[in-house]
C-alpha positions in Angstrom: -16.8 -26.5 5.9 -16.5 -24.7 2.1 -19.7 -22.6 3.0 -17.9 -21.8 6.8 -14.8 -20.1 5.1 -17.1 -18.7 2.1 -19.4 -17.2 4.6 -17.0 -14.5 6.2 -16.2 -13.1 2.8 -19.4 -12.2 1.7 -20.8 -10.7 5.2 -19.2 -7.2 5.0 -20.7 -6.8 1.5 -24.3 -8.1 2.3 -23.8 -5.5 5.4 -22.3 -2.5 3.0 -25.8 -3.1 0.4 -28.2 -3.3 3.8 -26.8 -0.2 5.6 -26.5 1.7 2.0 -30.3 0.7 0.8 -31.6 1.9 4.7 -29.2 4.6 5.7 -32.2 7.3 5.4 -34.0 5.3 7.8 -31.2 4.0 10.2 -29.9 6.2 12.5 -26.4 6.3 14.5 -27.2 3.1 17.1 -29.2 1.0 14.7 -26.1 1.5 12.4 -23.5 0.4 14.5 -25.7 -2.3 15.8 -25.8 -3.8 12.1 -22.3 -3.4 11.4 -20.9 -4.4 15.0 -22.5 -7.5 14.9 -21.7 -8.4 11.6 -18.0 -8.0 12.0 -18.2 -9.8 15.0 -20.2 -13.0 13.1 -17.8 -12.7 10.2 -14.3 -12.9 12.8 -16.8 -15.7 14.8 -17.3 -18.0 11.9 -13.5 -17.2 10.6 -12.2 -18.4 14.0 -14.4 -21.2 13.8 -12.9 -22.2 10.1 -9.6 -21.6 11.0 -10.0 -24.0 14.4 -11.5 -26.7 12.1 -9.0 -26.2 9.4 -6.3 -26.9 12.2 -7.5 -29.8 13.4 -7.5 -31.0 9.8 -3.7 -30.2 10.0 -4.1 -27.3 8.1 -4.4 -29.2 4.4 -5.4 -26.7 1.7 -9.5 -26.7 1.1 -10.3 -25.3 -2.1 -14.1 -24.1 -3.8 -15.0 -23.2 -7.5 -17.8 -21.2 -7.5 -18.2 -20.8 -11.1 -16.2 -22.1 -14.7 -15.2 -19.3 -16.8 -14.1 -20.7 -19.3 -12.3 -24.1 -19.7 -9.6 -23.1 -22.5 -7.4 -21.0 -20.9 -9.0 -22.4 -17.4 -10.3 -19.4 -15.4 -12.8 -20.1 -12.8 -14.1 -18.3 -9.7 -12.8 -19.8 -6.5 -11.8 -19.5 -3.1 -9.2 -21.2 -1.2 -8.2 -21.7 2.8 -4.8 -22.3 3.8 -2.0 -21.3 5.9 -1.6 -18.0 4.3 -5.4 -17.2 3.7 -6.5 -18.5 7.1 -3.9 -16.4 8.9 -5.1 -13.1 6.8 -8.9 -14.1 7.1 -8.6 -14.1 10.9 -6.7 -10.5 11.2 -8.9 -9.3 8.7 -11.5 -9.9 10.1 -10.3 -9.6 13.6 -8.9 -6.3 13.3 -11.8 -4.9 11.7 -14.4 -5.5 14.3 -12.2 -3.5 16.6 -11.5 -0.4 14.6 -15.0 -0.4 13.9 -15.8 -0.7 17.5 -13.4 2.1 18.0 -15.3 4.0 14.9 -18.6 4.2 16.6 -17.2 6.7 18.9 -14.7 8.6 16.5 -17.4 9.2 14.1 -20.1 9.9 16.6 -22.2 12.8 15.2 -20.5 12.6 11.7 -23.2 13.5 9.3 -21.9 11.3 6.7 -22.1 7.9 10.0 -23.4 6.1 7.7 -21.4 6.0 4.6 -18.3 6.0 6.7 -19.7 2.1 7.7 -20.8 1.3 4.3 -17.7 2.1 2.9 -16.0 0.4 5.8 -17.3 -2.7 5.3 -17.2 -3.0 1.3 -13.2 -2.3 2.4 -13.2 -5.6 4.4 -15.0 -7.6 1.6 -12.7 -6.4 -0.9 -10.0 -6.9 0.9 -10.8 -11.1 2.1 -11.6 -11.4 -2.1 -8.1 -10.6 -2.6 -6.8 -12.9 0.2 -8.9 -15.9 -0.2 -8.6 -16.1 -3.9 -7.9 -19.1 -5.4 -6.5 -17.4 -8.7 -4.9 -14.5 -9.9 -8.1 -13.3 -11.4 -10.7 -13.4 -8.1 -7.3 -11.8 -6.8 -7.1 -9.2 -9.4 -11.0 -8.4 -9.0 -10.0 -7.7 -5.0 -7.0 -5.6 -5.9 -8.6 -3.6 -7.8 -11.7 -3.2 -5.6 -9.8 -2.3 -2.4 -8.3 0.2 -4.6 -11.8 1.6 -5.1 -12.9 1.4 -1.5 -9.7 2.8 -0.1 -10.4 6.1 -2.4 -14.1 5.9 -1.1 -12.4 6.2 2.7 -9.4 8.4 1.9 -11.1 11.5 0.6 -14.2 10.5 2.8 -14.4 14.4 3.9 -14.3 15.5 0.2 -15.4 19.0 1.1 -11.7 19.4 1.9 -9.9 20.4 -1.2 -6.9 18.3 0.6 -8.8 15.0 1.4 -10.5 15.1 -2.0 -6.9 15.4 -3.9 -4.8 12.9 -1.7 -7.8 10.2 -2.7 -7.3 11.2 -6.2 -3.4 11.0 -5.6 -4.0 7.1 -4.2 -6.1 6.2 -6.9 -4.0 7.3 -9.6 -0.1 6.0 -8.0 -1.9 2.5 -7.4 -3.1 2.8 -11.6 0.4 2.6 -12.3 1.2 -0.2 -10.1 -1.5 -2.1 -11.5 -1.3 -1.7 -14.5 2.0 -3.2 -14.3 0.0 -5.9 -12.1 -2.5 -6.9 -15.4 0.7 -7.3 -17.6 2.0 -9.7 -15.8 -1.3 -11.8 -15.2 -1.6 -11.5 -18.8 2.0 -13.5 -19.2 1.2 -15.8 -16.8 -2.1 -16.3 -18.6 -0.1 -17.2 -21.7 2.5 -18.7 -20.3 0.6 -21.4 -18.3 -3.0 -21.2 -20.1 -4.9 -20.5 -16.6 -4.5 -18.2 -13.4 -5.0 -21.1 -10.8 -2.3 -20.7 -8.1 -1.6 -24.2 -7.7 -1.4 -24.9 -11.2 0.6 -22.0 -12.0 3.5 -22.4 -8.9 3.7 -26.4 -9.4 4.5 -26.1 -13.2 7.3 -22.6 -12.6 9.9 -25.2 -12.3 9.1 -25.8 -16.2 9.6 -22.1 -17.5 12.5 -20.2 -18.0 14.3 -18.2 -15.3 14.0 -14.8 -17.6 10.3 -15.7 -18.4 9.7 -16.3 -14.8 11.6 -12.9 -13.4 9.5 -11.3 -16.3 6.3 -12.0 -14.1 7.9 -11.9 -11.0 9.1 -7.9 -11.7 5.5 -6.9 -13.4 3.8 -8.1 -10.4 6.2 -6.4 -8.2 5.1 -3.1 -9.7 1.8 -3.9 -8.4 2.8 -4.7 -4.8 4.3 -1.6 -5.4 2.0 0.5 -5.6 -0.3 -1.1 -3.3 2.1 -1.5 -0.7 3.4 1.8 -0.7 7.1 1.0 -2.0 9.7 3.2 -3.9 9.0 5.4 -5.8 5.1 4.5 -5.7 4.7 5.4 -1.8 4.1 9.6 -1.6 0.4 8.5 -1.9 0.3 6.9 1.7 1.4 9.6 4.0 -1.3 12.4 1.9 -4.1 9.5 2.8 -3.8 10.7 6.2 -7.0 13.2 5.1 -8.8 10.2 6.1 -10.5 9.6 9.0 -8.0 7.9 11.3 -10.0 4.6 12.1 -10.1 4.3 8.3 -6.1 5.0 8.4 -6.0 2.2 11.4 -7.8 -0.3 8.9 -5.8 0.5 5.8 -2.7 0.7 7.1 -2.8 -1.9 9.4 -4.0 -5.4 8.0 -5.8 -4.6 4.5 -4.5 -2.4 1.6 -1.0 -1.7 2.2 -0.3 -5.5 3.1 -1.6 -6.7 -0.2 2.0 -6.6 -2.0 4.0 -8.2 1.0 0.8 -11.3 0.7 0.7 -11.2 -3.1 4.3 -11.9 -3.6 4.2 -14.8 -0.6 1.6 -16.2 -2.4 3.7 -16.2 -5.5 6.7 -17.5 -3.3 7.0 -21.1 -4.9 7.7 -19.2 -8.6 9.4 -16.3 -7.2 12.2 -18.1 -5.5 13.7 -19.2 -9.0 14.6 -15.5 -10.1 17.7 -14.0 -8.4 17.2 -11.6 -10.0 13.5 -10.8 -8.7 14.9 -11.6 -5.0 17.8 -8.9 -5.2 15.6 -5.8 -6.7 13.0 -6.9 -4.3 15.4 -6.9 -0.7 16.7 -3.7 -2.5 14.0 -1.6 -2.7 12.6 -3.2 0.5 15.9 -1.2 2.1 16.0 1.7 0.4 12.2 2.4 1.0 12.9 1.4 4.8 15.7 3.9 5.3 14.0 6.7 3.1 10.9 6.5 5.0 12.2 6.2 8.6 14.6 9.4 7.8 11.5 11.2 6.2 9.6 10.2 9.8 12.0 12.0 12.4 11.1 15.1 11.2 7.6 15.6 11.1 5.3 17.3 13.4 1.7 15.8 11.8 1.3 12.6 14.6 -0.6 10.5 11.7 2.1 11.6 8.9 4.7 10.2 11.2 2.8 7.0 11.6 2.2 7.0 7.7 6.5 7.1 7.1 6.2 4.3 9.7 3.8 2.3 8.0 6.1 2.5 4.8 9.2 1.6 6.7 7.5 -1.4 8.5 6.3 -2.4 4.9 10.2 -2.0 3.5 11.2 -4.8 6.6 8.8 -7.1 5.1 9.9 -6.7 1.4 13.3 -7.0 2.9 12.4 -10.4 4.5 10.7 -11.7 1.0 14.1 -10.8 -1.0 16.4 -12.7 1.7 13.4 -15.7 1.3 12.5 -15.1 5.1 9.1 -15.8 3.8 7.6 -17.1 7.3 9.8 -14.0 8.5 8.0 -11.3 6.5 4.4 -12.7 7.3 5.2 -13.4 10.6 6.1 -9.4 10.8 3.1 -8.4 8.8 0.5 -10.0 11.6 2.8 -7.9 14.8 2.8 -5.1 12.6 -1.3 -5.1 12.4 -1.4 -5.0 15.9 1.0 -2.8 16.7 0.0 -0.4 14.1 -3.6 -0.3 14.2 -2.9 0.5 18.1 -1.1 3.3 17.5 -3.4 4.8 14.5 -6.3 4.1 17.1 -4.0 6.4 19.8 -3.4 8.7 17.4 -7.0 8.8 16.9 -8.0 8.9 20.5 -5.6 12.0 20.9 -6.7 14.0 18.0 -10.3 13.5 19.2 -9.1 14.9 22.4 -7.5 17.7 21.2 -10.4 18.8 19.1 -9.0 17.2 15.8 -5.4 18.9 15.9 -2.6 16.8 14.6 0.5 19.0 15.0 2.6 17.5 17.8 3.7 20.6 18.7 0.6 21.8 20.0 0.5 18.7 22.0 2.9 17.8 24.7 2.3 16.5 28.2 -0.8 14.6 28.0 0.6 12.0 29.9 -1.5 13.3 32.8 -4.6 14.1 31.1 -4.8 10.9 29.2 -3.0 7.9 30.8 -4.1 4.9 29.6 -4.1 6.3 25.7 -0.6 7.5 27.0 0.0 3.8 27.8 -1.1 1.9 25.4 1.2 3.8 22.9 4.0 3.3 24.8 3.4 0.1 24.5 3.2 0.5 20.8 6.3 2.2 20.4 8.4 -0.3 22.3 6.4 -2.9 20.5 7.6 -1.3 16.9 11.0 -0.5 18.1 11.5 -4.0 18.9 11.8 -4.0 22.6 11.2 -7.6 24.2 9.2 -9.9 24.8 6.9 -7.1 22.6 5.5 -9.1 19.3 7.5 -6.3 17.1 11.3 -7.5 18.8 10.3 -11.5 17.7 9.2 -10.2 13.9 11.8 -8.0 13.1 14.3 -9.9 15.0 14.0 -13.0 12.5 14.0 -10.6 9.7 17.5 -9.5 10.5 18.5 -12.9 11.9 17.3 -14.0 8.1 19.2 -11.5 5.8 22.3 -12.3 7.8 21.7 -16.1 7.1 20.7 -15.6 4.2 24.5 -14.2 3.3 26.1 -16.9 5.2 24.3 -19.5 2.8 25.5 -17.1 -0.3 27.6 -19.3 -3.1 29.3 -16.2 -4.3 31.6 -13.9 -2.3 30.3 -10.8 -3.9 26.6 -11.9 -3.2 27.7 -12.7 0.6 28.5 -9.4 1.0 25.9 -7.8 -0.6 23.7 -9.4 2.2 26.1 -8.3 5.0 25.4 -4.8 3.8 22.2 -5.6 3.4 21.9 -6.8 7.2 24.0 -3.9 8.4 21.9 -1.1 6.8 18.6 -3.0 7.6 19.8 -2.7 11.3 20.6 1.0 11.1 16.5 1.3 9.7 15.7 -0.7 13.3 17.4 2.3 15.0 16.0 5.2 13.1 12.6 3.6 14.2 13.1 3.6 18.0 14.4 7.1 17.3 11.9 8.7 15.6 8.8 6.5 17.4 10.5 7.4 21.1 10.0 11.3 19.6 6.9 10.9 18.8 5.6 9.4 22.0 7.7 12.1 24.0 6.2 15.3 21.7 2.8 13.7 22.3 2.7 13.1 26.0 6.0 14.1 28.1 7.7 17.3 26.7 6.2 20.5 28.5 5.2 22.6 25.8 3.8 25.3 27.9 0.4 24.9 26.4 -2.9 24.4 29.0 -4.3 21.1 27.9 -7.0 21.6 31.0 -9.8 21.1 28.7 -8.1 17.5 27.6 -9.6 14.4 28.6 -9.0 10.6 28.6 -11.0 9.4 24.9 -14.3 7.4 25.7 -14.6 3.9 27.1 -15.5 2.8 23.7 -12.6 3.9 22.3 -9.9 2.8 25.2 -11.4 -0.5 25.4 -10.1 -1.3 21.7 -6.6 0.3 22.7 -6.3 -1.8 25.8 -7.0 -5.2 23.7 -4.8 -3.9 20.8 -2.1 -3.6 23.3 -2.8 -7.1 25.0 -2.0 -8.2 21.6 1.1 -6.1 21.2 2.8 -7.6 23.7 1.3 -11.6 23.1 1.1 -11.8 19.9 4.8 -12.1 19.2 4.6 -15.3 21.1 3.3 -17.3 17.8 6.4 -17.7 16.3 9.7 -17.5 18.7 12.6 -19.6 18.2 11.5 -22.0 21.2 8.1 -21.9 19.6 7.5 -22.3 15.8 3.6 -21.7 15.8 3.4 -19.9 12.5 5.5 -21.8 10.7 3.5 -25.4 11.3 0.7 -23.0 9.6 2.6 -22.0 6.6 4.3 -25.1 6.4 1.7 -26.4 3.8 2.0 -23.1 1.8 5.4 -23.1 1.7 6.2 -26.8 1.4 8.3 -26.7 -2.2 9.8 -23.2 -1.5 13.3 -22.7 -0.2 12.9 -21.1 2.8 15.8 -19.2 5.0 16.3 -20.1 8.1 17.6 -18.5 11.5 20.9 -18.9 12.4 21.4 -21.6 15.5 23.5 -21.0 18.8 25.4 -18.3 19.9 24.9 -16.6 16.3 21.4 -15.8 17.1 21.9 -14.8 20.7 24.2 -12.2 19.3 22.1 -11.0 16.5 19.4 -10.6 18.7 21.4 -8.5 21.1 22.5 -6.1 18.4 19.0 -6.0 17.5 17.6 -5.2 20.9 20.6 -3.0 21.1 19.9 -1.0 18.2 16.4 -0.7 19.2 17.5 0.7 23.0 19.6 3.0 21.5 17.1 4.8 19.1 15.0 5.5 22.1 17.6 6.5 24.3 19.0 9.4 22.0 14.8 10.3 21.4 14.7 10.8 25.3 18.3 12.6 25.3 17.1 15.4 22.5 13.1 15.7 22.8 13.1 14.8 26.6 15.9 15.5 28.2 16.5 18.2 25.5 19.7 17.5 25.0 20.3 19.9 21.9 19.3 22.9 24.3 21.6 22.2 26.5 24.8 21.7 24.5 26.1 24.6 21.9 26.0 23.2 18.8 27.1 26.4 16.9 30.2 25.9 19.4 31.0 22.4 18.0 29.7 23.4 14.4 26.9 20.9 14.0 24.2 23.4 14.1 24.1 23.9 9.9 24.6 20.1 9.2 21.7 19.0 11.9 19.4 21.7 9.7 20.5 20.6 6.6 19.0 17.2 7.9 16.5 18.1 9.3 15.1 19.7 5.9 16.1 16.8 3.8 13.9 14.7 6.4 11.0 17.0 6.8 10.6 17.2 2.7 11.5 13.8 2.3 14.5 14.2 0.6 12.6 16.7 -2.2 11.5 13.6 -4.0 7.9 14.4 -3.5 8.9 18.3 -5.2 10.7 16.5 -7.7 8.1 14.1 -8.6 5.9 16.7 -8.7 8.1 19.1 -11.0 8.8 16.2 -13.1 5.9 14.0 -13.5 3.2 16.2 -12.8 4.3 20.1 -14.0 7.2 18.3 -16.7 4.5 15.8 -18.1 1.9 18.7 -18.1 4.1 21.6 -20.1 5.3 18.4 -22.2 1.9 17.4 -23.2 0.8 21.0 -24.2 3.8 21.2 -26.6 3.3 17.8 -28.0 -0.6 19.3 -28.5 0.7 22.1 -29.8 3.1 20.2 -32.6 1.1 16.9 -33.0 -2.2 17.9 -32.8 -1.8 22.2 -33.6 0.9 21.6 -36.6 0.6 18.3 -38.1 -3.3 17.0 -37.2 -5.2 20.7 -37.5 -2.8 21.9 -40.1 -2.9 19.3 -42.7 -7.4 19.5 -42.2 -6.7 23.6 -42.1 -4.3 23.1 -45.2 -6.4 21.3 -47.3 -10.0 23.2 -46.9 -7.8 26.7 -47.1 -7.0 24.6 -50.7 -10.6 24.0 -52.0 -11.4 27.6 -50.0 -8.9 29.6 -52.8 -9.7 27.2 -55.9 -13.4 27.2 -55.5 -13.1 31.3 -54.8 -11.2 31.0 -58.8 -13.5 29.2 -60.1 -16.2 30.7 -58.7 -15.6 33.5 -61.0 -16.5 31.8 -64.2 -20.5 31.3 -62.4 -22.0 34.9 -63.8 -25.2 33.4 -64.0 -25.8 35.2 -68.3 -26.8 32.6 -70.5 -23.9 33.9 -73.1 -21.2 33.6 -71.3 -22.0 30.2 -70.2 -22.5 29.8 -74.2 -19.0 31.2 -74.9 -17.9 28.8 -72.3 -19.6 25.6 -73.9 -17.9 26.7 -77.4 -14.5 27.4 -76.8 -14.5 23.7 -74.4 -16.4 22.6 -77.7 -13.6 24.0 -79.9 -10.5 22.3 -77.7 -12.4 18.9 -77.7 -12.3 18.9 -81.7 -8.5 20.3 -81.5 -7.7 17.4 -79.1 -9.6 14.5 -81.7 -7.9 16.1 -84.4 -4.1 16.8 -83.2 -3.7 14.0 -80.8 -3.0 11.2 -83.3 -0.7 13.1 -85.4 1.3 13.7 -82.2 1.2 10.2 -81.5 2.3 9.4 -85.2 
């Protein structure tokens, strides 16, 4: 059983050496033939494991691989569990179908083979990070999908754009993780290992400012790796990708690595209030900043991107209200529902001859049906339509954060949470509304362009969308208030954390209203503006809303200026302030003191150089006047002294 669960991890990475040592010799089918049925093994024997693992009633298995060192104790190790099993099989899972879904995309690519080598060292380092049994096996996939997602983002590096926004990711998740290895280092000295187990049954011992220390250092990290504020502007640029790559990133790997790390973490986190509250609160404001910076633009992965970020916000926000079950449960819809509509997107721009701008799209409805279909299932799925999976996730992530206020001590904490809940719903309807407009500008709105030439994408790559969309609408079923399938499997995980709870009766049939309500709503104003075109038919000048819907619409097409000011302040500021500091430090005080002291011995040696004639009498006037001071200093010196 240790070598079943071991066995899927190290697969993609055997695959990634074998296609990278014969991809001179392999050519497109033998390629895909490697790396199909390798992915498919790997999701085969995780299935397997996870089945097995069940029917053991899910208790933890754990392996050492290799001792470290046994003072601090740091070993090698893998574990399965609730939370590792789940991410192992959508991992794994998901994979194999974008990469069945590649093999079409990047038919005739001439770089097909890296794309798959790349691809699967992506997958590896991704299951390192979930089936660690440590923060430093963890640490060693962190940092390795952050070198495999650069590898895939500026794939096409010929384009100055895809070259930069892989530079961009690499360098805004350096910041997060940097944060990230300060606070293994605490925990490291804090608790004298990195074992999970270890480390989460002996929190209770530590202090709660030594523990929201940690807690807030790690958070950086999921940070940057999730794509939270203010370390997100990197995952809408990685759109230079190619899109099955997106699909895969954005989907079930990278960008869910915070939102797993800090479940993982849940048994020490849940003792810092503090931790909780800055974590639900950047959760919302990340949430509402990215699904206002979505409505607005006109690139159909960028919009997917601000999506990806918002979706990623719910699941923080689920985490801070201790929705734990909540924000993982959302995480798995979320893969499915995303990675269908990347794949879409995908399908479309291969159709359209790689153009992404939405407005050159419009009415492909006709021309491409069931990639028309399957992301409108999609979009109902992430606006939290029922039975879709998206309405059960997201609905017990609002249910949660208004629970979680009801079980608040403190007045001034129960209505933090209220606003919390209230503004979390408001994020629900900005995503029906700005998903409904993207689905409409794709394939209903008449743009009065001839999409003759357009054609439904290949079998190989609607065959993906079609199971992708099963899911969307099934998947949900796992965990529904009549059905608590998910939970059973975390329940192991989770056992000594405090977890929230879903409000019982009539409370949760009217939460779930408002939260179907909110979703209907976002999608019925999309349809009233970008398909029934609303705005062209009413004066807006006549009612004076025209300058205040502009003014909105540039603050959401630029993202509210924070990528300008970031720019003008962290990259332009930091580079003008580092020139003067060269010019002080290193011009004034470092060159000038070196410059000060050889122009020194430069104009004393040019003095003295004077006296070095090279005549044998001066140098012999020279010895006898030093001669004649000598004999004045032995003769007057100790009748001075007397």
């Amino acid at each position: 059983m240790d070598f079943l669960f071991v066995l899927p991890i190290f697969l993609p990475l055997l695959t990634a050496i074998f296609l990278f040592l014969n991809k001179k010799i392999f050519n497109e089918l033998v390629t895909n033939f490697f790396t199909l049925n390798s992915a498919l093994l790997s999701f085969a024997i995780s299935f397997f494991a996870f089945v097995t693992f069940a029917l053991d009633k899910f208790k933890p298995i754990s392996i050492t691989l290799y001792q470290w060192t046994r003072t601090p104790d740091i070993t090698i190790g893998f574990t399965l569990d609730g939370l590792s099993g789940v991410m192992l099989l959508l991992v794994t899972g998901l994979s194999f179908v974008i990469q069945l879904f590649s093999t079409s995309y990047m038919e005739k690519d001439e770089k097909h083979s890296n794309y798959f080598v790349y691809f699967n060292f992506f997958v590896f380092s991704m299951l390192l990070l979930v089936m660690s049994s440590n923060f430093l096996v963890m640490f060693f996939g962190w940092e390795l999908v952050g070198l495999s997602s650069y590898l895939l983002i500026s794939f096409w590096s010929q384009k100055p754009a895809a070259a930069k926004a892989g530079n961009k990711a690499f360098v805004i998740n350096r910041i997060g993780d940097f944060g990230f290895l300060i606070g293994l280092m605490i925990v490291l000295n804090t608790f004298n290992t990195f074992d999970f187990y270890t480390v989460m049954q002996n929190s209770t011992n530590v202090s709660e400012n030594t523990i929201t220390t940690i807690s807030l250092f790690l958070l950086l990290g999921a940070f940057g790796k999730s794509a939270q504020f203010p370390l997100f502007s990197w995952l809408p640029d990685a759109m230079e990708g190619p899109t099955p790559a997106s699909a895969l990133i954005h989907a079930a790997t990278m960008v869910t690595a915070g939102v797993f790390m800090l479940v993982r973490i849940s048994p020490m986190l849940q003792h810092s209030v503090t931790a909780s509250i800055v974590i639900i609160s950047f959760g919302l404001l990340t949430a509402l900043i990215a699904a206002f910076s979505a409505m607005n633009q006109y690139d159909i992965k960028k919009v997917l991107a601000y999506s990806t970020i918002s979706q990623l916000g719910f699941m923080f926000i689920a985490i801070g209200a201790g929705a734990y079950v909540a924000a993982i449960f959302h995480l798995v819809t979320h893969a499915f529902f995303k990675a269908l509509l990347f794949l879409g997107a995908g399908a479309v721009i291969h159709s359209m001859h790689h153009e992404q701008d939405m407005r050159k799209m419009g009415g492909l409805r006709k021309r491409m049906p069931i990639t028309a279909g399957m992301m409108g299932i999609g979009t109902l799925a992430i606006s939290g339509i029922p039975p879709l999976a998206g309405f059960w996730s997201k609905d017990e992530i609002l249910a949660s954060v208004f629970a979680k206020a009801g079980m608040a001590n403190e007045l001034v904490f129960s209505i933090m949470y209220y606003l919390f809940w209230s503004l979390t719903l408001g994020a629900a309807l900005l995503t029906a509304f700005y998903m409904g407009r993207h689905w409409l500008l794709i394939f209903e709105k008449d743009n009065g362009i001839d999409h003759s030439e357009v054609q439904e994408a290949p079998k190989a790559m609607t065959r993906p969308l079609i199971l992708l969309g099963i899911f969307s609408i099934f998947i949900g079923f796992i965990n529904t208030p009549f059905f608590h399938g998910l939970e059973k499997v975390l329940h192991e995980t989770l056992e000594n954390v405090e977890v929230t709870h879903l409000p019982e009766g009539i409370a949760l049939v009217v939460l779930a209203v408002l939260s179907i309500g909110a979703g209907f709503t976002g999608l019925i104003i999309a349809f009233l503006i970008f398909g029934f075109e609303l705005h062209k038919r009413i004066n807006l000048e006549k009612f004076k809303l025209e300058s205040p819907i502009n003014l909105v619409k540039d603050l959401s097409s630029n993202v509210l200026y924070l990528n300008k000011f970031g720019n003008v302040f962290f990259v332009s500021g930091m580079k003008n302030f580092s020139r003067k500091v060269a010019v002080i430090v290193d011009g004034l005080v470092i060159d000038g003191s070196v410059n000060f002291i050889s122009s020194a011995f430069g104009k004393t040696s040019r003095v003295t150089s004077a006296t070095q004639t090279g005549l044998v009498r001066n140098y012999v006037v020279y010895f006898g006047l030093f001669l004649i001071l000598l004999i004045s200093l032995f003769i007057f010196t100790p009748l001075v002294a007397q």
